[in-house]
PASEBA-1860 file (N, C-alpha, C; in nm, 3 decimals):
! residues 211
1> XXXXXXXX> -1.054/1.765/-18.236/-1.016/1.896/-18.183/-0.875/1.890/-18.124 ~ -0.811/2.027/-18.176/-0.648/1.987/-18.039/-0.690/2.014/-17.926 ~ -0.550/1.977/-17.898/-0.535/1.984/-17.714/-0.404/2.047/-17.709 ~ -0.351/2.089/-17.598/-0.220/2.109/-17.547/-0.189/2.012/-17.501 ~ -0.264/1.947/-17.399/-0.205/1.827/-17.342/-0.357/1.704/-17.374 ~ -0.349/1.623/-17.340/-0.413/1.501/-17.283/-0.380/1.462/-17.143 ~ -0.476/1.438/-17.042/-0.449/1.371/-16.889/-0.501/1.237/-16.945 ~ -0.463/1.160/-16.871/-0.538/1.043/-16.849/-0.582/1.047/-16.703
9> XXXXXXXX> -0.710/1.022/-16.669/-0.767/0.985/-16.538/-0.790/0.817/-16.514 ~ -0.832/0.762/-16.405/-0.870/0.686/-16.361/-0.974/0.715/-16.260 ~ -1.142/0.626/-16.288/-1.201/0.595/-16.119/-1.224/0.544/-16.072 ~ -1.198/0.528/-15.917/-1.163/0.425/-15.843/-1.238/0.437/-15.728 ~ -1.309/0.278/-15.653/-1.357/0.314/-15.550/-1.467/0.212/-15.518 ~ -1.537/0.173/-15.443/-1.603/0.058/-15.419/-1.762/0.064/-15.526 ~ -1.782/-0.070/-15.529/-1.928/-0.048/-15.636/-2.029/0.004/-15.573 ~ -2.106/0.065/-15.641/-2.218/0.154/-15.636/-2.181/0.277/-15.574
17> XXXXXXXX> -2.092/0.311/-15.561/-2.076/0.461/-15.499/-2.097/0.604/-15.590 ~ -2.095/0.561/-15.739/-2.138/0.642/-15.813/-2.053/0.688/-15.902 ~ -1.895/0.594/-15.938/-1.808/0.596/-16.020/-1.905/0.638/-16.181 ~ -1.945/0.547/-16.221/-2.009/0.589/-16.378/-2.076/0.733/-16.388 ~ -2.208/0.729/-16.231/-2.287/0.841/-16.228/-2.173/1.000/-16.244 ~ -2.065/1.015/-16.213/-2.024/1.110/-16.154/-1.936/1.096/-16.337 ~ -1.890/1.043/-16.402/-1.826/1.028/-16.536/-1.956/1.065/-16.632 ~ -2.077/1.034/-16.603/-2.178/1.080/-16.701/-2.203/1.214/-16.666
25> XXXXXXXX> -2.242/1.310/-16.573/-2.264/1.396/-16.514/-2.163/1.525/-16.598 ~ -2.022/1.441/-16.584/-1.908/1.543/-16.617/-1.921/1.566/-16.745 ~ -1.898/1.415/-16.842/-1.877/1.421/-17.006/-2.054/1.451/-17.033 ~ -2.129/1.387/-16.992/-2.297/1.442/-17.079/-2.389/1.526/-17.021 ~ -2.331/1.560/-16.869/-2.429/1.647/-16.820/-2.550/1.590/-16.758 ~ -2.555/1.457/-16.752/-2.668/1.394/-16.740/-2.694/1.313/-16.680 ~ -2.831/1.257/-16.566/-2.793/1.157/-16.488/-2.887/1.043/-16.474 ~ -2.839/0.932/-16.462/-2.892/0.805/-16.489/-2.913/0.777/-16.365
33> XXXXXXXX> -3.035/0.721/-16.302/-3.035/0.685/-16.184/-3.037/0.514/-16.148 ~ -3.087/0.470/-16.265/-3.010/0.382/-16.284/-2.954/0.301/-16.397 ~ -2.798/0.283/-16.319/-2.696/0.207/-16.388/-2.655/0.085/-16.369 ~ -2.673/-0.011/-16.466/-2.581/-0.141/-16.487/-2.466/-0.147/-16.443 ~ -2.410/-0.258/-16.329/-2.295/-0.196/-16.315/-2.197/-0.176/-16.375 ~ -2.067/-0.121/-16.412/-1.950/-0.153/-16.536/-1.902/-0.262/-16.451 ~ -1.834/-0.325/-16.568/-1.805/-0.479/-16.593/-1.646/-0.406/-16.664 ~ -1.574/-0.463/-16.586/-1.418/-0.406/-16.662/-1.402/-0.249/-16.609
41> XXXXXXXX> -1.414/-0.204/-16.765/-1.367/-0.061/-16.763/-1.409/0.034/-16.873 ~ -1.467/0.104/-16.842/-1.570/0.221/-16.920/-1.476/0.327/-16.929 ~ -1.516/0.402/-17.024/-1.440/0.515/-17.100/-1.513/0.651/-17.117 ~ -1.472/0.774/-17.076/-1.577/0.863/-17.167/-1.436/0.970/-17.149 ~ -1.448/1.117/-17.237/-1.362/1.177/-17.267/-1.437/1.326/-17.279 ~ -1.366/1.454/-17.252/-1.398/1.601/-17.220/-1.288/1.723/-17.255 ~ -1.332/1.803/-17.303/-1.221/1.854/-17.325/-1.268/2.005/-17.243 ~ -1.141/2.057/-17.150/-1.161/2.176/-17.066/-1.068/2.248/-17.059
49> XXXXXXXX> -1.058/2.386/-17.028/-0.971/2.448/-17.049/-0.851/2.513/-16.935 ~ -0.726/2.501/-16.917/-0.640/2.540/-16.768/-0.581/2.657/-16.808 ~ -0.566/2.726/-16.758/-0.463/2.880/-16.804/-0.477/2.879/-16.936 ~ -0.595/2.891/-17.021/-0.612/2.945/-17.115/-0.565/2.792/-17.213 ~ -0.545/2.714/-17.208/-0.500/2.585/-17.240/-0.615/2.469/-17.289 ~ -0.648/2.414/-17.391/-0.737/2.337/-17.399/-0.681/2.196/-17.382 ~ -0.721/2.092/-17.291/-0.688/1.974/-17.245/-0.755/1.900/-17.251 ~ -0.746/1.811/-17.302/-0.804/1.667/-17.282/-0.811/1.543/-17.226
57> XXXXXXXX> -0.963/1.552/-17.144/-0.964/1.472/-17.019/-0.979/1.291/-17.076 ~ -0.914/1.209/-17.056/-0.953/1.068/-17.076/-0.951/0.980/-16.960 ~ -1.109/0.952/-16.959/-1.107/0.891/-16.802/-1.163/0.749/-16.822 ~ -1.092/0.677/-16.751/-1.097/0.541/-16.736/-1.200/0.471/-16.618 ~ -1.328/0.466/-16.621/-1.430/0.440/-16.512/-1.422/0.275/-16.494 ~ -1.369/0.199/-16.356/-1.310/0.132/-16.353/-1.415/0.062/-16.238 ~ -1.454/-0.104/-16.272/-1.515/-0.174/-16.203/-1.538/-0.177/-16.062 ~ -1.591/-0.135/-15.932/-1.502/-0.128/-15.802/-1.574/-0.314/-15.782
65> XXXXXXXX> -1.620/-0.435/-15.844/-1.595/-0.556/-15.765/-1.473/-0.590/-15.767 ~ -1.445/-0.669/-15.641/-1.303/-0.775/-15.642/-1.270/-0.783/-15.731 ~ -1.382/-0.897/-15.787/-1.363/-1.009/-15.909/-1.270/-0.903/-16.020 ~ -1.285/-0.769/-16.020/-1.213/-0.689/-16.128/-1.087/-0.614/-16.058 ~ -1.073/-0.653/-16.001/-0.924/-0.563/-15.892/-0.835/-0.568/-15.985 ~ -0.788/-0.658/-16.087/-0.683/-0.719/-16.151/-0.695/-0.646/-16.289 ~ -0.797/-0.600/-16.336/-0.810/-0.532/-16.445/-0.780/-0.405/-16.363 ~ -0.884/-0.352/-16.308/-0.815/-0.244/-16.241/-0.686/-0.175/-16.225
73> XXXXXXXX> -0.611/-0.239/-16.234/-0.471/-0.243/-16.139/-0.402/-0.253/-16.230 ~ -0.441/-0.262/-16.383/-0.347/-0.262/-16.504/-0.378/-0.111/-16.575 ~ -0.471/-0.049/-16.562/-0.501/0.087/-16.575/-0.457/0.190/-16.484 ~ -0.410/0.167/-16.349/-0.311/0.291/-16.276/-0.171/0.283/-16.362 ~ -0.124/0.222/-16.422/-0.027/0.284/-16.476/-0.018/0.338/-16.606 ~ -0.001/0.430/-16.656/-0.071/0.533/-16.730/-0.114/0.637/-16.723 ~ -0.166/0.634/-16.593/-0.315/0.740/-16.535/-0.202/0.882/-16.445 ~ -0.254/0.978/-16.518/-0.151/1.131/-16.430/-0.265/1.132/-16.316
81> XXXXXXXX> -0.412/1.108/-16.322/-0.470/1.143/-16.188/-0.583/1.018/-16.173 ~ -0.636/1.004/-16.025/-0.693/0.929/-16.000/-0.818/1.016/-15.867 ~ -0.973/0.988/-15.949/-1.018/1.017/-15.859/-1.069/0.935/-15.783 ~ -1.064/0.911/-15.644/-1.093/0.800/-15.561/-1.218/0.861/-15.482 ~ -1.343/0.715/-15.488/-1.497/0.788/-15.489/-1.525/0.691/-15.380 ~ -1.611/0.768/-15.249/-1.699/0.689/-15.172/-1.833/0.729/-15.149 ~ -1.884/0.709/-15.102/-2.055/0.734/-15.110/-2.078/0.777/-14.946 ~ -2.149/0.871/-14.905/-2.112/0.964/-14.795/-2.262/0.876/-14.689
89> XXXXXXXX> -2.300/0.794/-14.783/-2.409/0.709/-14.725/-2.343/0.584/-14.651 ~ -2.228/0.524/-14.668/-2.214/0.421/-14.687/-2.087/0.389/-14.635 ~ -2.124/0.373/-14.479/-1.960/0.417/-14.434/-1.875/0.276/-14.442 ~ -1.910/0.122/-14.492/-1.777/0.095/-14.517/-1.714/0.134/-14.662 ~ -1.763/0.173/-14.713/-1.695/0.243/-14.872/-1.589/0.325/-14.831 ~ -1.617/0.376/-14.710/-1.563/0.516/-14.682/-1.428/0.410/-14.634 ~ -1.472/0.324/-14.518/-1.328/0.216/-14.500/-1.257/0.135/-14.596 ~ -1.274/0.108/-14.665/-1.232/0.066/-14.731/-1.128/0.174/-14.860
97> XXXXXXXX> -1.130/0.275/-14.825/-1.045/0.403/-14.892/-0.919/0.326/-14.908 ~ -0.883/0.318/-14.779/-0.713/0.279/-14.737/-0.643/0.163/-14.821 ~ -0.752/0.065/-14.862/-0.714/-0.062/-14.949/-0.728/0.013/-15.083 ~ -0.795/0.061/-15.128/-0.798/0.168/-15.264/-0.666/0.215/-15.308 ~ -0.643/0.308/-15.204/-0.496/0.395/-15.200/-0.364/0.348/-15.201 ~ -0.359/0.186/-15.135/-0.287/0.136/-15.099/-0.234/0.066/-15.286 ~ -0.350/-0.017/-15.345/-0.340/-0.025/-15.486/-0.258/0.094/-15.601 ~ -0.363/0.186/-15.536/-0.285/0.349/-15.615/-0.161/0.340/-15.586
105> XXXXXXXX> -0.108/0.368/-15.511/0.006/0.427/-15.478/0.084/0.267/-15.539 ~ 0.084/0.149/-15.505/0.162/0.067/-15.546/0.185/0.028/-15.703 ~ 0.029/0.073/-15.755/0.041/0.042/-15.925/0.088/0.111/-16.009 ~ 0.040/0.267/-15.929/0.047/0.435/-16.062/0.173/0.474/-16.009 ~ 0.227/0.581/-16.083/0.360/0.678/-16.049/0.294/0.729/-15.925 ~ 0.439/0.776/-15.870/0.402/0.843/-15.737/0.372/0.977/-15.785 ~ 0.432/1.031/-15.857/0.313/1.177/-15.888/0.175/1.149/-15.942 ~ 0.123/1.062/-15.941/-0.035/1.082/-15.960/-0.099/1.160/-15.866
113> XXXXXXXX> -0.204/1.247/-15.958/-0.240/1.330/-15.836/-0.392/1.271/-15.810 ~ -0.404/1.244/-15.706/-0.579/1.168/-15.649/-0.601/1.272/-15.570 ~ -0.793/1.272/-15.647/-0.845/1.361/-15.582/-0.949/1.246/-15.519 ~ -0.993/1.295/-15.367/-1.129/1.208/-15.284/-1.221/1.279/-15.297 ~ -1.333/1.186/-15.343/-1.448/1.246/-15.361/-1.594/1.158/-15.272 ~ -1.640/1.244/-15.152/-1.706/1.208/-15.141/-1.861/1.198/-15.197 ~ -1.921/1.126/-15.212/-2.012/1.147/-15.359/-2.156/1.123/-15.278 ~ -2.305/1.216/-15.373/-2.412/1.150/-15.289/-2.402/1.254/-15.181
121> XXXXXXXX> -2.375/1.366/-15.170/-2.387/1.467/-15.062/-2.507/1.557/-15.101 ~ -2.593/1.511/-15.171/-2.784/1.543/-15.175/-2.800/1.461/-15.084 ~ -2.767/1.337/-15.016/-2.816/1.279/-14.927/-2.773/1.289/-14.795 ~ -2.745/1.420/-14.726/-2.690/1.473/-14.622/-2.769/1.411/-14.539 ~ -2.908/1.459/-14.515/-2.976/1.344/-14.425/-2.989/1.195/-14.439 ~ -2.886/1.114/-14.477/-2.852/1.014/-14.509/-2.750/0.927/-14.468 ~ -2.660/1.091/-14.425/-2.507/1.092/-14.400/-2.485/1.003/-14.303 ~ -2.360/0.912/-14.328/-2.306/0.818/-14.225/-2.125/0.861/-14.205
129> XXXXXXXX> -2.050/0.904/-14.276/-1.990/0.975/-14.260/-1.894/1.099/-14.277 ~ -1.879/1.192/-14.179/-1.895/1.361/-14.211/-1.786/1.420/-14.262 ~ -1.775/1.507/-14.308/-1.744/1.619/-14.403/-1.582/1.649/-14.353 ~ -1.552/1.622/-14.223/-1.447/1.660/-14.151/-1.324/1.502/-14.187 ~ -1.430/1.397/-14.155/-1.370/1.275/-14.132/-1.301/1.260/-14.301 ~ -1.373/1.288/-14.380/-1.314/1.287/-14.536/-1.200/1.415/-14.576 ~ -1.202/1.494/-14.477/-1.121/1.625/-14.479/-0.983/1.575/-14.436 ~ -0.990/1.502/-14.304/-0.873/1.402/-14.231/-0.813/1.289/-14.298
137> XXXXXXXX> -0.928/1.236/-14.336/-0.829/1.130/-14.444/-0.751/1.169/-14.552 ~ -0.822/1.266/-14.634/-0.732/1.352/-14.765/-0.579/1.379/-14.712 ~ -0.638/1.454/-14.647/-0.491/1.546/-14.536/-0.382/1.417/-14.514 ~ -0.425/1.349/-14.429/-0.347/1.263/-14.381/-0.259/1.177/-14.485 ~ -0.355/1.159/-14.601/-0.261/1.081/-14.741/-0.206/1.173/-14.830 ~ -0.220/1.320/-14.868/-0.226/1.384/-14.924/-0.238/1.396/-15.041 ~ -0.396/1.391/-15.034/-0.492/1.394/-15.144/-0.547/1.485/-15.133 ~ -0.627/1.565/-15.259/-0.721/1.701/-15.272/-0.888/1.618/-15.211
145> XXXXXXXX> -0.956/1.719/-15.148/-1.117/1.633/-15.120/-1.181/1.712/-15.155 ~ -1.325/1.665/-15.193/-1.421/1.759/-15.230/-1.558/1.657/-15.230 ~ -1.658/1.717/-15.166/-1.759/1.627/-15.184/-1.835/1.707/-15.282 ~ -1.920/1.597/-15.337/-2.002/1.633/-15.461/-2.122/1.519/-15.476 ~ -2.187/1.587/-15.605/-2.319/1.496/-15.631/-2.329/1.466/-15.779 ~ -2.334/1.331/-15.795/-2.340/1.322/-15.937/-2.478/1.359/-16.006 ~ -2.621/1.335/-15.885/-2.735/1.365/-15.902/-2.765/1.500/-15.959 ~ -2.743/1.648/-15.857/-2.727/1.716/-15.878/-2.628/1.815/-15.967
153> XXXXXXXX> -2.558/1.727/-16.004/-2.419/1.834/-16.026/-2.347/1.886/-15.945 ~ -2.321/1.924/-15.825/-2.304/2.013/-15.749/-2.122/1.968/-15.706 ~ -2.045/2.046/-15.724/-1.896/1.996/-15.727/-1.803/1.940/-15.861 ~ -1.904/1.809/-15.945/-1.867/1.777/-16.004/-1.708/1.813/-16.126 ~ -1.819/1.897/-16.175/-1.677/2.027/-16.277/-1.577/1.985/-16.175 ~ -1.588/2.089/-16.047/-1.485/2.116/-15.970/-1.381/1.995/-15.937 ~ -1.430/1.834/-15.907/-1.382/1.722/-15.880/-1.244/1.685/-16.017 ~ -1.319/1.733/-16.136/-1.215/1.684/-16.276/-1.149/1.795/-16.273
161> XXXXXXXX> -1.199/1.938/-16.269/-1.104/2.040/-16.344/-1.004/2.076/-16.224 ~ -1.030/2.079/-16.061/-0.911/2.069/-16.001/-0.810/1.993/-15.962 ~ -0.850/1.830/-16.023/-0.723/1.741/-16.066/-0.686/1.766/-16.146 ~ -0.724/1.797/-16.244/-0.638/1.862/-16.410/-0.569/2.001/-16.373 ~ -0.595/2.056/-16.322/-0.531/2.171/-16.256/-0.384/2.184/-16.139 ~ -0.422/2.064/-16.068/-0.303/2.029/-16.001/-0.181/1.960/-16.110 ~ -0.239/1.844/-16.179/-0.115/1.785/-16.288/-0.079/1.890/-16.366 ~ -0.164/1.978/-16.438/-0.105/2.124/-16.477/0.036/2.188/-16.404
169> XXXXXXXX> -0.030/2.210/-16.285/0.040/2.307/-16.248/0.216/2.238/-16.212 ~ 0.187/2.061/-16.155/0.320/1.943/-16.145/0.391/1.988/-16.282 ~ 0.301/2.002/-16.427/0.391/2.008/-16.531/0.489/2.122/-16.536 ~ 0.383/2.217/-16.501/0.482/2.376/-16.496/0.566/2.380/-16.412 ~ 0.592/2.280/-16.277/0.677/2.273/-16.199/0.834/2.192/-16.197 ~ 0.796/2.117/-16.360/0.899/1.985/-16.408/0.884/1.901/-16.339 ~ 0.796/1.850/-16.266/0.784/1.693/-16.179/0.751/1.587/-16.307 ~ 0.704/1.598/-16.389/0.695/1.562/-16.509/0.755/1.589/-16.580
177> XXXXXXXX> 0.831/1.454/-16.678/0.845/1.410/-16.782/0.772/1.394/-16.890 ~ 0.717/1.518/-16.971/0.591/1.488/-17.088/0.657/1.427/-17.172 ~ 0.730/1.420/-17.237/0.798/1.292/-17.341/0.753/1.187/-17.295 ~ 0.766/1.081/-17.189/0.726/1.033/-17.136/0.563/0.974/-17.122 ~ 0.500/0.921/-17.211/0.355/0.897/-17.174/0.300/0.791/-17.107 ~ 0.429/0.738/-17.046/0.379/0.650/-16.892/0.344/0.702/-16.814 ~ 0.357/0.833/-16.795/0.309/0.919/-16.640/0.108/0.969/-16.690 ~ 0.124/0.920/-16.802/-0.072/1.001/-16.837/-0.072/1.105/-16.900
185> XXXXXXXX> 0.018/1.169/-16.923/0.003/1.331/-17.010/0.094/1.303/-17.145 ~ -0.014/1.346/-17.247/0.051/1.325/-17.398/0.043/1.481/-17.435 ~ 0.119/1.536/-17.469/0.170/1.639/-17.577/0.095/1.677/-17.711 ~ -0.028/1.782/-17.698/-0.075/1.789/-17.817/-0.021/1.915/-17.885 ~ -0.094/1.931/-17.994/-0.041/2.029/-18.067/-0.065/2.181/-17.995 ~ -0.088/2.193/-17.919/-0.089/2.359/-17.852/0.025/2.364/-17.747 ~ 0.050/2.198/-17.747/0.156/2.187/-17.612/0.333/2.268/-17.689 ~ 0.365/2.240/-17.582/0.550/2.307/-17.622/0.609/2.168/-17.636
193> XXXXXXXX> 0.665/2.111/-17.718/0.750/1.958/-17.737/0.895/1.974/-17.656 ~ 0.918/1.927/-17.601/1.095/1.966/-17.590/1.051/2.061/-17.477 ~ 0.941/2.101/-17.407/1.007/2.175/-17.248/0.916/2.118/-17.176 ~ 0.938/2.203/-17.086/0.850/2.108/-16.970/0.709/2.219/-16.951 ~ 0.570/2.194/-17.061/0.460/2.211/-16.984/0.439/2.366/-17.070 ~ 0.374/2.525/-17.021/0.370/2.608/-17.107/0.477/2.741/-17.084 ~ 0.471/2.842/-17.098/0.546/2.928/-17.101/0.581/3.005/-16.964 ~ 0.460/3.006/-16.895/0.492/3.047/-16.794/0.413/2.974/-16.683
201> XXXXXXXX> 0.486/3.025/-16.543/0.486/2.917/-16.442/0.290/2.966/-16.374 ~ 0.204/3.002/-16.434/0.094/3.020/-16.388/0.025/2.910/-16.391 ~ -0.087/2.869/-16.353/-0.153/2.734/-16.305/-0.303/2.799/-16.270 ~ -0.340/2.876/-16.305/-0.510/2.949/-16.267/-0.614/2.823/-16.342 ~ -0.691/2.795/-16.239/-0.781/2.716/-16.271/-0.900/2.721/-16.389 ~ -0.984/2.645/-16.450/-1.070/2.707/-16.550/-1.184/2.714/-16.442 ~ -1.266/2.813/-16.547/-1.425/2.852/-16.420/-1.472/2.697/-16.466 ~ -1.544/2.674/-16.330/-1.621/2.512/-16.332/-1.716/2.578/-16.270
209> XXX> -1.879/2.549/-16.312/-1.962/2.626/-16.200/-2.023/2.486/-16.128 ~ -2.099/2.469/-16.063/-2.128/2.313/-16.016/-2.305/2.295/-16.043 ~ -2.367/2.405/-15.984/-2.535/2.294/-15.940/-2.592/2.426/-16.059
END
């Protein structure tokens, strides 16, 4: 199928927090409760639509053990967005953000756009830490947040299609270089070759419904 563009994603974030769950949810709709963990780096792919634009999502679901930091860390460069995942159960996941980000920002372009996702918010009575504290950290790094459930669905859409929506809208702004496919965005055939992004400077999100 075309595209206008291609993103490349990346996800990132400590193991078991629900990196794969929240990549199956998006590309199959469907949820595994349980998963093997990934070993390396898993792949799945979606195609959605931005200002009337059909895009193609390629996301890179990325080991969160140590032992794989190093593979990891060869896949932020490439990647236009990165969603960075903690588990709302599990508050050192949640600490451990800062060593996450710290990787991001040193491996990927500085326009990558990372979205935080706190994940596992069916397990509110579970919660270890709150809704505000993940609101503060976003803010403070300036990152998009959104909590969601890979169980339920609930956010999900919203987690991919408003990072694809923000690098959208970077393109329509020229912060990007699309010639360029070190930054994560390839040029398909609906795209414009030779400008920067589509015709006009609009950026309206696609409908994502969640649960």
């Amino acid at each position: 199928m075309s595209y206008a563009y291609l993103f490349k994603y990346i996800v990132i974030g400590d193991t078991g927090v629900g990196k794969s769950c929240l990549l199956l949810q998006f590309t199959d709709k469907r949820f595994q409760p349980v998963h093997d963990l990934t070993i390396g780096v898993e792949f799945g792919t979606r195609m959605i639509t931005i200002d009337n634009k059909p895009i193609r999502l390629q996301i890179w679901d990325t080991a969160g053990q140590e032992s794989f930091r190093s593979i990891t860390r060869s896949y932020y460069r490439g990647a236009a967005g990165a969603l960075l995942v903690y588990d709302i159960t599990r508050r050192e996941t949640f600490n451990h953000l800062a060593s996450w980000l710290e990787d991001a920002r040193q491996h990927a372009n500085a326009n990558m756009t990372i979205m935080l996702i706190g994940n596992k918010c069916d397990l509110a009575h579970r919660r270890a830490v709150s809704t505000e504290e993940g609101e503060q950290f976003a803010k403070e790094h300036g990152l998009i947040f959104i909590e969601a459930s890979a169980k339920t669905a609930q956010n999900v859409e919203e987690a991919f299609i408003k990072t694809a929506a923000s690098i959208y809208k970077k393109i329509q702004d020229g912060v990007f270089d699309v010639s360029n496919e070190s930054f994560g965005i390839k040029v398909g055939y609906g795209g414009i070759p030779g400008q920067l992004g589509g015709r006009d400077g609009s950026s309206s999100q696609a409908s994502g419904c969640c649960s």
